[in-house]
ROVO-312673 format. One record per residue (C-alpha): residue in three letters; x, y, z. Coordinates in steps of 0.001 Angstrom, whole numbers, m for minus. Example, Ala and Ser with C-alpha at 12.3 -4.5 7.8 and 13.67 -1.06 7.14 Angstrom:
<atoms>
+------+---------+---------+---------+
! code !      xx !      yy !      zz !
+------+---------+---------+---------+
!  Ala !   12300 !   m4500 !    7800 !
!  Ser !   13670 !   m1060 !    7140 !
+------+---------+---------+---------+
</atoms>
This chain:
<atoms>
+------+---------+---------+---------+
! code !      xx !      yy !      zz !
+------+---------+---------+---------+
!  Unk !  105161 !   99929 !   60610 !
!  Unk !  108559 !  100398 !   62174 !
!  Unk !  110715 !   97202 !   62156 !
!  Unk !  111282 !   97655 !   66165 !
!  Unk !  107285 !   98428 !   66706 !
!  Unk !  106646 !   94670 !   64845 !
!  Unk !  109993 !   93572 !   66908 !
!  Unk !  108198 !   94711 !   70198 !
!  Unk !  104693 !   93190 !   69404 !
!  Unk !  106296 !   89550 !   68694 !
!  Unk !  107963 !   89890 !   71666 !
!  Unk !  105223 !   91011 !   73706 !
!  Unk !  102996 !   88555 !   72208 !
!  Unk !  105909 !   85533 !   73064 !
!  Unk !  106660 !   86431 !   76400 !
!  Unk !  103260 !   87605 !   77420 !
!  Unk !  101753 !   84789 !   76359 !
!  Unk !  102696 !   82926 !   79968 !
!  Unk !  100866 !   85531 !   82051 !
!  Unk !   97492 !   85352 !   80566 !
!  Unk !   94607 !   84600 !   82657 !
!  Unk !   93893 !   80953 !   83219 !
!  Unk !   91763 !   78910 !   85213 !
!  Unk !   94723 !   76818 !   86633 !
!  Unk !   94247 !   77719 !   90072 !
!  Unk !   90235 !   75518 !   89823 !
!  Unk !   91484 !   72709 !   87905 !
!  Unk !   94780 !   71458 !   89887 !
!  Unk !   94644 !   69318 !   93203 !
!  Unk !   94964 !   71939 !   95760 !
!  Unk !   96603 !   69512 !   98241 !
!  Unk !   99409 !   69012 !   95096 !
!  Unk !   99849 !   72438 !   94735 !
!  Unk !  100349 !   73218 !   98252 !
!  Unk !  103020 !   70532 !   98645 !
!  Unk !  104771 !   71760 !   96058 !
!  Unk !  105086 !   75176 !   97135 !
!  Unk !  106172 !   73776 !  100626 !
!  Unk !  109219 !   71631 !   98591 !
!  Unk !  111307 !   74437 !   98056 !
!  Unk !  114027 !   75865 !   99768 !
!  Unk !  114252 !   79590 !  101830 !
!  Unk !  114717 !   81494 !   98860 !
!  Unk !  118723 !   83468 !   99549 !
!  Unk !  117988 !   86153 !   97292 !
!  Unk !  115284 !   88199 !   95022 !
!  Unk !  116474 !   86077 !   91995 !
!  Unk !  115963 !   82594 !   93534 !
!  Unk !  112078 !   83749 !   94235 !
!  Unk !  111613 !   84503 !   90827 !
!  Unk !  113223 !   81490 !   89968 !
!  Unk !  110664 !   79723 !   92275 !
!  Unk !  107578 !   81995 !   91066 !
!  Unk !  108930 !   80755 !   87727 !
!  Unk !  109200 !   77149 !   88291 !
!  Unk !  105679 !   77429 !   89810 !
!  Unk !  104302 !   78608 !   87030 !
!  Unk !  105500 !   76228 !   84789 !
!  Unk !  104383 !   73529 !   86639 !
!  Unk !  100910 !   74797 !   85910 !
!  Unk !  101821 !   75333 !   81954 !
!  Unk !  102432 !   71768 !   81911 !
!  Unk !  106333 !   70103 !   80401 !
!  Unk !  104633 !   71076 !   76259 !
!  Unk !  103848 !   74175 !   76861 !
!  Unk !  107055 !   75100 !   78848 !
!  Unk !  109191 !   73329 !   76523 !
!  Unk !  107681 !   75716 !   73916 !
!  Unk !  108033 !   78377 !   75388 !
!  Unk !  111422 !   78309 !   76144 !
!  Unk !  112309 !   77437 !   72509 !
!  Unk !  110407 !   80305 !   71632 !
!  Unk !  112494 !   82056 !   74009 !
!  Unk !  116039 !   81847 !   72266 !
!  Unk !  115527 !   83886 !   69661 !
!  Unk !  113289 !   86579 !   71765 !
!  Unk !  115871 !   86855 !   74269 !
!  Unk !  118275 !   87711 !   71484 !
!  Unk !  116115 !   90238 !   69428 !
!  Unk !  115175 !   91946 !   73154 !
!  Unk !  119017 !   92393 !   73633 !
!  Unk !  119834 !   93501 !   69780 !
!  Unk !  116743 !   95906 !   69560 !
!  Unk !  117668 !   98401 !   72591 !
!  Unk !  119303 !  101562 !   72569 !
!  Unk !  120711 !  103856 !   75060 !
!  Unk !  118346 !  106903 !   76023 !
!  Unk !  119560 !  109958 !   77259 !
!  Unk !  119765 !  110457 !   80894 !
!  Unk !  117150 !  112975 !   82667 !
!  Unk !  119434 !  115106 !   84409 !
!  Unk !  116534 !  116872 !   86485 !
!  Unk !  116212 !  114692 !   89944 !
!  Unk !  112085 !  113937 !   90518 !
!  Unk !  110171 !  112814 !   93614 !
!  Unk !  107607 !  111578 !   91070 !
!  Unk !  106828 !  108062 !   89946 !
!  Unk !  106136 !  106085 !   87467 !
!  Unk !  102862 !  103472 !   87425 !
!  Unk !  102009 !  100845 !   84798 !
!  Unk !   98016 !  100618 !   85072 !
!  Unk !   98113 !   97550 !   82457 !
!  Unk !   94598 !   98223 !   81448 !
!  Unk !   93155 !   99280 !   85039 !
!  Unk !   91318 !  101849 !   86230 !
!  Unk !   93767 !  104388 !   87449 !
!  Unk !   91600 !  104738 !   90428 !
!  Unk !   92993 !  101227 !   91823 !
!  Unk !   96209 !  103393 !   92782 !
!  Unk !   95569 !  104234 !   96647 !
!  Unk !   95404 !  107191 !   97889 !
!  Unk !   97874 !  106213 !  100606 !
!  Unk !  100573 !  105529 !   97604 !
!  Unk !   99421 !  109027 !   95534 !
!  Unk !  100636 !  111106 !   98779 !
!  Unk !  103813 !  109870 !   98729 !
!  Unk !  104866 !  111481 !   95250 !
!  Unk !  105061 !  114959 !   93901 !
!  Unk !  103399 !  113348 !   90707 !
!  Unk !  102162 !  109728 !   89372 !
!  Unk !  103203 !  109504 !   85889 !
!  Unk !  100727 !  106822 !   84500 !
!  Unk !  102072 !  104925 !   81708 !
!  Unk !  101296 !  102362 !   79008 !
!  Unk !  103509 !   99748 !   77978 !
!  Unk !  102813 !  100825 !   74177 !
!  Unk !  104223 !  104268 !   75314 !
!  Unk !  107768 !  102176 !   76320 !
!  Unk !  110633 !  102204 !   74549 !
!  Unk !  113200 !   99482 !   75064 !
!  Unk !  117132 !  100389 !   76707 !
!  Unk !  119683 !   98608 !   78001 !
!  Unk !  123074 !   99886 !   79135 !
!  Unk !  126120 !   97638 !   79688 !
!  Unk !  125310 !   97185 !   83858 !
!  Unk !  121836 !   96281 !   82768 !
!  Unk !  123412 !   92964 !   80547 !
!  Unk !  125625 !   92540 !   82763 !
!  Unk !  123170 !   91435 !   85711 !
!  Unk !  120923 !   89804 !   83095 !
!  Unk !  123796 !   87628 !   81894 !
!  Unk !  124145 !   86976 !   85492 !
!  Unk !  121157 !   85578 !   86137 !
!  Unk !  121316 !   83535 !   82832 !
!  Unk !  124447 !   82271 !   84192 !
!  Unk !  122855 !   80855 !   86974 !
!  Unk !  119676 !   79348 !   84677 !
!  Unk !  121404 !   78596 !   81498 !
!  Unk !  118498 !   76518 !   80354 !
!  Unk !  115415 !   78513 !   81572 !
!  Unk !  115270 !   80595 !   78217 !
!  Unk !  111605 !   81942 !   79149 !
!  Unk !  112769 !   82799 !   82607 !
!  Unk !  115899 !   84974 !   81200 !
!  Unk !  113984 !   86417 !   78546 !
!  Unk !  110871 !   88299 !   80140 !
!  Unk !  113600 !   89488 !   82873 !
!  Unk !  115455 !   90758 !   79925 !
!  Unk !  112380 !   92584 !   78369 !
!  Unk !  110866 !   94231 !   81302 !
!  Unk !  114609 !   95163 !   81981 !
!  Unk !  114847 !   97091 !   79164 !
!  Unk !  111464 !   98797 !   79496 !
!  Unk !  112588 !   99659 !   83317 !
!  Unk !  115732 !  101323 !   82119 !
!  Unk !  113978 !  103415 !   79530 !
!  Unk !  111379 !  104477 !   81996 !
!  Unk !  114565 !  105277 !   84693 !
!  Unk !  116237 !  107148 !   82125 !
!  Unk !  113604 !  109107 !   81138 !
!  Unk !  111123 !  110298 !   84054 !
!  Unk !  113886 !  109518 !   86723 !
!  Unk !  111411 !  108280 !   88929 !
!  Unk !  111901 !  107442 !   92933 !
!  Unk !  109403 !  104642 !   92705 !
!  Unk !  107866 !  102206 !   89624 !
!  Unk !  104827 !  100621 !   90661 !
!  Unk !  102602 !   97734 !   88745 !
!  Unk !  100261 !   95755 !   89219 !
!  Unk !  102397 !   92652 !   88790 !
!  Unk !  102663 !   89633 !   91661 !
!  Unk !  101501 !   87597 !   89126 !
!  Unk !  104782 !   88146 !   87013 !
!  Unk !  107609 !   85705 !   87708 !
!  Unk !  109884 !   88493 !   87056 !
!  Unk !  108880 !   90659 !   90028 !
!  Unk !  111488 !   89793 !   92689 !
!  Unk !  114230 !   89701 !   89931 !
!  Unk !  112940 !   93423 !   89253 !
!  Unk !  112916 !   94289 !   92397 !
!  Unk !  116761 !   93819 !   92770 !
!  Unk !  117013 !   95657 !   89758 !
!  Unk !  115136 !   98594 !   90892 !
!  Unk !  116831 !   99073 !   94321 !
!  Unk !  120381 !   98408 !   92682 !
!  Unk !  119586 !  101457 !   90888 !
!  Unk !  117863 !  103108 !   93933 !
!  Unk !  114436 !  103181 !   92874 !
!  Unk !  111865 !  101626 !   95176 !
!  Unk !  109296 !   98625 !   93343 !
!  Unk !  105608 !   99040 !   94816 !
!  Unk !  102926 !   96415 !   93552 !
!  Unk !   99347 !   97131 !   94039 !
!  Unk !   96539 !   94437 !   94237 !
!  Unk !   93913 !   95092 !   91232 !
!  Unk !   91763 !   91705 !   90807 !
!  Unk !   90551 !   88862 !   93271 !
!  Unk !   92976 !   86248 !   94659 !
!  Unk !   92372 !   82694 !   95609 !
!  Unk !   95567 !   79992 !   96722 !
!  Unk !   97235 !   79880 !   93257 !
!  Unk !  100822 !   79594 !   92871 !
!  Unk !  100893 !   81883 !   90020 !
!  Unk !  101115 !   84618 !   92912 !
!  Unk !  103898 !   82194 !   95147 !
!  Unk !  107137 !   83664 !   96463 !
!  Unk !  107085 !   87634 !   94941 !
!  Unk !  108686 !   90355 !   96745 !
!  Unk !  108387 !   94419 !   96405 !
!  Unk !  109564 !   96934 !   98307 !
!  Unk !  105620 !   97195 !   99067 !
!  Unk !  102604 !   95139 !   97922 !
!  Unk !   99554 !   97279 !   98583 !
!  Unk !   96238 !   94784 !   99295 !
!  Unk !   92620 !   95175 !  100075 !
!  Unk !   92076 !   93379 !  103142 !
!  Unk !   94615 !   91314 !  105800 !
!  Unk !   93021 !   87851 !  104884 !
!  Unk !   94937 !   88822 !  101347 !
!  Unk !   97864 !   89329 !  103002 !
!  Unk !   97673 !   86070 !  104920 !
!  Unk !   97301 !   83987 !  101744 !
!  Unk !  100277 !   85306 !  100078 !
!  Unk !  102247 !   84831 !  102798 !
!  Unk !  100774 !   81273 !  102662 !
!  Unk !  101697 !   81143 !   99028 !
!  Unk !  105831 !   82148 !  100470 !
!  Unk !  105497 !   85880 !   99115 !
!  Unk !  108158 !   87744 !  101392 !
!  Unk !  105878 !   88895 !  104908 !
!  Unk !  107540 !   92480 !  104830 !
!  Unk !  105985 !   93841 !  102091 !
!  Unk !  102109 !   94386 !  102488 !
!  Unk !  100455 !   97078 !  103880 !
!  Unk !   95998 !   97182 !  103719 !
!  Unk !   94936 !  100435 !  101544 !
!  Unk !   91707 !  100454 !   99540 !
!  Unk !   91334 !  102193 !   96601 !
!  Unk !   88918 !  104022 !   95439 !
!  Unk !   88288 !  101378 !   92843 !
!  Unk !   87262 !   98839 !   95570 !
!  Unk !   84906 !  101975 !   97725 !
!  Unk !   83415 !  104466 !   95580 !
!  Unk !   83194 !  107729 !   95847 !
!  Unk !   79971 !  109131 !   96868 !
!  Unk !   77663 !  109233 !   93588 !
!  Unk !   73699 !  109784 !   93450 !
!  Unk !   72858 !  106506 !   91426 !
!  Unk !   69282 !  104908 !   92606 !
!  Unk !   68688 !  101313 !   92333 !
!  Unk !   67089 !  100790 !   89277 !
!  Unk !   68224 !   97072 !   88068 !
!  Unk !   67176 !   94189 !   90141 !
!  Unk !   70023 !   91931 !   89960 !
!  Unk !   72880 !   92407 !   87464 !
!  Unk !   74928 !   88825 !   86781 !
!  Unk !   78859 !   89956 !   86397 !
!  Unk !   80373 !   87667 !   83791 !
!  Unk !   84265 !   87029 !   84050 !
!  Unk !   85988 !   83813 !   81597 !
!  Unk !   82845 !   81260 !   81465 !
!  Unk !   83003 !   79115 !   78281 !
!  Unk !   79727 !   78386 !   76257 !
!  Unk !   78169 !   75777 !   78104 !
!  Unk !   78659 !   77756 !   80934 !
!  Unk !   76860 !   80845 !   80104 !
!  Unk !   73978 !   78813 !   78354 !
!  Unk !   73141 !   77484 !   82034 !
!  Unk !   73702 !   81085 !   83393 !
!  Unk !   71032 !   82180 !   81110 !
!  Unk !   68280 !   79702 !   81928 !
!  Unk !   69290 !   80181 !   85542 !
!  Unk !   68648 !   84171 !   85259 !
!  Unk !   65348 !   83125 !   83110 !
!  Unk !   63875 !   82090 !   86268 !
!  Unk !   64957 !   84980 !   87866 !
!  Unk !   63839 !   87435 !   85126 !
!  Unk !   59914 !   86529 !   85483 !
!  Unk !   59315 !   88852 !   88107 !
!  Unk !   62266 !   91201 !   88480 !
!  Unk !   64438 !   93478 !   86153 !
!  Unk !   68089 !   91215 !   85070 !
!  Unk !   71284 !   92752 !   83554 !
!  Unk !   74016 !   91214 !   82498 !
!  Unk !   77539 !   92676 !   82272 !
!  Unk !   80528 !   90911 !   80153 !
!  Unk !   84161 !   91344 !   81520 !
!  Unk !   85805 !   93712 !   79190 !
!  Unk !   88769 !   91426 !   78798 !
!  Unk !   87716 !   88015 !   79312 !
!  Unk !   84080 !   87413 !   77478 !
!  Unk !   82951 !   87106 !   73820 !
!  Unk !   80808 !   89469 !   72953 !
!  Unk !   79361 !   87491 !   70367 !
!  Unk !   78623 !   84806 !   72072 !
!  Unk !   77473 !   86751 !   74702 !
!  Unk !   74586 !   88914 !   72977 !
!  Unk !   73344 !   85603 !   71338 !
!  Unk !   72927 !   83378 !   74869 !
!  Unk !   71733 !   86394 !   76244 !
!  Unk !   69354 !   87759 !   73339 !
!  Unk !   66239 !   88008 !   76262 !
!  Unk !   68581 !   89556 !   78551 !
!  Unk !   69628 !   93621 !   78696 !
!  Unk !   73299 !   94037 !   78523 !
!  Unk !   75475 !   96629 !   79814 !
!  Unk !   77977 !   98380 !   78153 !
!  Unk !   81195 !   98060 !   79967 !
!  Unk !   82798 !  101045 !   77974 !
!  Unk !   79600 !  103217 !   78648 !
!  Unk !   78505 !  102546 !   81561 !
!  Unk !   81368 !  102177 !   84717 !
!  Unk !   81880 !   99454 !   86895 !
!  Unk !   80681 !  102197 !   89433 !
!  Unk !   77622 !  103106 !   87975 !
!  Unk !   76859 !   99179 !   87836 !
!  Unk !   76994 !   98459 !   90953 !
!  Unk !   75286 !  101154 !   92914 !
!  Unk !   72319 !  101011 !   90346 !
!  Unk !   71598 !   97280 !   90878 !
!  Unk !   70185 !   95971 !   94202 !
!  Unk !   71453 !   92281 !   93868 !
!  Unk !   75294 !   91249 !   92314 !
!  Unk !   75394 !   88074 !   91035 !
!  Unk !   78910 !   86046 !   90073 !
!  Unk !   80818 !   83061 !   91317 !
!  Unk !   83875 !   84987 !   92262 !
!  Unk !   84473 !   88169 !   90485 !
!  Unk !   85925 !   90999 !   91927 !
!  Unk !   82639 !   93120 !   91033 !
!  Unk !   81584 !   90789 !   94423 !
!  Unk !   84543 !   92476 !   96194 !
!  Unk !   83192 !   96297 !   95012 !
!  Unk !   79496 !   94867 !   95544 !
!  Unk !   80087 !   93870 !   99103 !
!  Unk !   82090 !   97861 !   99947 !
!  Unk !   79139 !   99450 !   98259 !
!  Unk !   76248 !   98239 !  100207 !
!  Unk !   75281 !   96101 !   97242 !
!  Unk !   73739 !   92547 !   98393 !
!  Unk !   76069 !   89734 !   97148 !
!  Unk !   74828 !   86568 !   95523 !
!  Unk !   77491 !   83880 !   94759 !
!  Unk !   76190 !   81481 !   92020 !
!  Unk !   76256 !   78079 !   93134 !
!  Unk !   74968 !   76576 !   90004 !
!  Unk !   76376 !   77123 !   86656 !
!  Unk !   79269 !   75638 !   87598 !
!  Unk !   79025 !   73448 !   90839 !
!  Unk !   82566 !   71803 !   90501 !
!  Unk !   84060 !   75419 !   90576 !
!  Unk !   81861 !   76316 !   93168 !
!  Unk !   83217 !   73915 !   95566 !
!  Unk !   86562 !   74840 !   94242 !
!  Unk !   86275 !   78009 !   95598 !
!  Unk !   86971 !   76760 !   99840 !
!  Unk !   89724 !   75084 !   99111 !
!  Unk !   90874 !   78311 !   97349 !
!  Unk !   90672 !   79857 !  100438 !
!  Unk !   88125 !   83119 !   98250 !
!  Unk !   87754 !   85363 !  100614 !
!  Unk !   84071 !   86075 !   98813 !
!  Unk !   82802 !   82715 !  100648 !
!  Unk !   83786 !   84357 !  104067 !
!  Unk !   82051 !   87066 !  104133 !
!  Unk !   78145 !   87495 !  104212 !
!  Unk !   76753 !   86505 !  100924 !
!  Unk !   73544 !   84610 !   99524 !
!  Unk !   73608 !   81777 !   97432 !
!  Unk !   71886 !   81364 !   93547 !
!  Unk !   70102 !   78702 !   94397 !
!  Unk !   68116 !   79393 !   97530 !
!  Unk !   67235 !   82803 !   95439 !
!  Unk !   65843 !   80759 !   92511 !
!  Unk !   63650 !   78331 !   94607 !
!  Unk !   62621 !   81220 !   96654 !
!  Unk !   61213 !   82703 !   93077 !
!  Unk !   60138 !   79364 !   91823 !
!  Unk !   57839 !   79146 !   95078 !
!  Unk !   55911 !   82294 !   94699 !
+------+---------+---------+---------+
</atoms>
C-alpha cells in the first residue's frame, strides 16, 4: 500500500470520525439545545457559520471527546498540508459537474439539478486525490488565524480543501454538489467554491429532526423534500436563501410492476440489542397471522446480531433486493423514524410508526419536530392489540 493511500485512510478515519451518525439529537434537552442555537450572534460571513456549525457540534461531542479530537488534529492538519501535490490544470472549460454520492443512491440527485448540467460526474471520495496550491493555504491559514485553537475545525476544512482543488483541477466543473449540511465545513466550502467560481449545491438524502448537527450551513442551493424541511433548518439558523423543494426519484419511484406480497416489513436503522430483542417479540405478535420481513440498514445494523434476534423472522437482503422493490412489495412499513417511512408514505405504502420498542424515543420524536408524526400514519401498538383481539 502506497504511503499517501495509508496517509489518506488515517486521515479520513481522524477527521471523519466527528460526522458519524449519532443519536445526539434524542438524548439532549431539546429546550437546551434550542437556547443554545439562539445564543449566537448573526453570523458576518460563510466562515463564522461553520465556526458556529462547528461549535454546535462539539457541544454535542461533549469537552473529552472534543479535546481529543483536536489533539488528534495537530498532526492531521499537518500530514493533510505535507501530503498534497499540484495537479495539472484541465484546460478544456465544462458545463458539467461534479457530485459526491457518499454511499447514496445516485437516484437521490433531482432531476431538477441533472438538467442544469451537460453531465453529472459522480464521484467517490476513494477516487480523490489530495491538492493544494499556494491560494488554497493561504485562505486555510486564514481561517486558522482566526481559530488558532480549533485544530479539528482547521483540519477537516483543510482536507476537503484539498480534495475540492483536485476535483476543480481536474473535471473543471461549474458546480460540486454533496450531500453534506451535516458537515461543519460546508459554509467554509462554500466560500471556497465561489472564490474560485464554482457554485456549492447540497442535496437532502436522509430524514431530519431539530438537531444542531444541521445548524447554521449555507450553499449556493440546498435541495429538500418537502417545505416543512425547509422551515426547520431555517429554525436551526441555516441561511433562508438557499432551499428550493425537488424530490428525487429516490423519495417517488418510478413506475415498477411489484405486487404486494409481504404483509408488513419492519425497517431497522441504529437500534442497540435490547432494542431489537423487544422489536422481535413485538413483530411475534404480529407474525401469527400475517407474512413479517425485516430489513437491516445497510450502514447502521449488525448483521450478526440481527439474523440471531431475528432467527423466526425472513430477512431481506439490502444488496439484493432495493429499497424500491421493498417498499412497493410490502403492504404495511413499520419503523420509528426512518426515512424508508418518508419513501413508504410517496409510494402508497401504509405507514406504521412503532410506538413501543423504544417509548422514550418515541416521545422524543415531537419535540424533534419529525415530520413522520405529521403526516397520516398508524401507530404499533393499536396494530398489535387489534391482532391480539382477534
Amino acid at each position: 500500500m502506497e504511503i499517501m493511500t495509508y496517509i489518506n485512510q488515517i486521515i479520513r478515519s481522524v477527521l471523519f470520525k466527528v460526522g458519524m451518525k449519532n443519536n445526539s439529537a434524542f438524548t439532549f434537552d431539546i429546550k437546551k439545545v434550542k437556547q443554545y442555537v439562539k445564543s449566537f450572534p448573526t453570523p458576518k460571513d460563510d466562515i463564522e457559520r461553520s465556526f458556529y456549525q462547528y461549535k454546535c457540534q462539539m457541544k454535542l461531542n461533549g469537552n473529552f471527546r472534543k479535546i481529543c479530537l483536536n489533539f488528534v488534529s495537530v498532526p492531521v492538519l499537518i500530514l493533510c498540508l505535507l501530503q498534497c501535490r499540484k495537479t495539472k490544470k484541465s484546460v478544456e472549460s465544462t458545463k458539467n459537474a461534479v457530485f459526491f454520492p457518499d454511499g447514496k443512491p445516485n437516484n437521490i440527485l433531482p432531476e431538477e439539478v441533472r438538467k442544469n448540467f451537460e453531465e453529472v460526474i459522480y464521484l467517490s471520495r476513494s477516487d480523490t486525490k489530495k491538492s493544494l496550491e499556494k491560494k488554497d493555504i493561504k485562505f486555510i491559514l486564514g481561517i486558522w488565524k482566526r481559530h488558532p485553537l480549533s485544530w479539528l475545525y482547521v483540519s477537516k476544512i483543510a482536507f476537503k480543501i484539498s480534495e475540492y482543488r483536485y476535483v476543480i483541477n481536474t473535471y473543471n466543473p461549474t458546480a460540486i454538489i454533496v450531500c453534506n449540511e451535516y458537515s461543519f465545513t460546508s459554509s467554509a466550502l462554500t466560500k471556497f467554491c465561489n472564490d474560485n467560481k464554482i457554485e456549492h449545491i447540497d442535496v437532502m438524502h436522509g430524514e431530519k429532526y431539530y438537531d444542531m448537527r444541521d445548524s447554521f450551513f449555507r450553499y449556493n442551493r440546498c435541495y429538500v423534500w418537502d417545505k416543512y424541511y425547509e422551515k426547520l433548518f431555517i429554525k436551526l439558523r441555516a441561511d433562508k436563501n438557499q432551499f428550493i423543494v425537488a424530490i428525487p426519484e429516490s423519495l417517488i419511484f418510478k413506475q415498477m410492476d411489484i405486487s404486494k406480497t409481504h404483509d408488513y416489513t419492519y425497517y431497522l436503522a441504529d437500534e442497540n440489542y435490547k432494542t431489537l430483542a423487544v422489536i422481535a417479540n413485538e413483530l411475534q405478535i404480529l407474525s401469527k397471522n400475517n407474512q413479517v420481513y425485516i430489513r437491516p440498514h445497510p450502514r447502521y445494523s449488525n448483521k450478526e446480531k440481527v439474523a440471531k434476534i431475528f432467527k423466526n423472522f425472513e430477512i431481506e437482503d439490502c444488496f439484493k433486493v432495493s429499497i424500491e422493490e421493498s417498499i412497493l412489495s410490502t403492504k404495511y412499513a413499520i419503523s420509528l423514524s426512518s426515512s424508508a417511512l418518508n419513501q413508504a408514505e410517496h409510494n402508497g405504502t401504509i405507514v406504521i410508526i412503532d410506538d413501543i420498542s423504544d417509548g422514550r424515543r418515541y416521545k422524543k420524536l415531537f419535540e424533534l419536530e419529525y415530520i413522520g408524526v405529521r403526516k397520516p400514519h398508524l401507530l404499533l401498538s393499536h396494530i398489535l392489540s387489534e391482532q391480539e383481539g382477534k
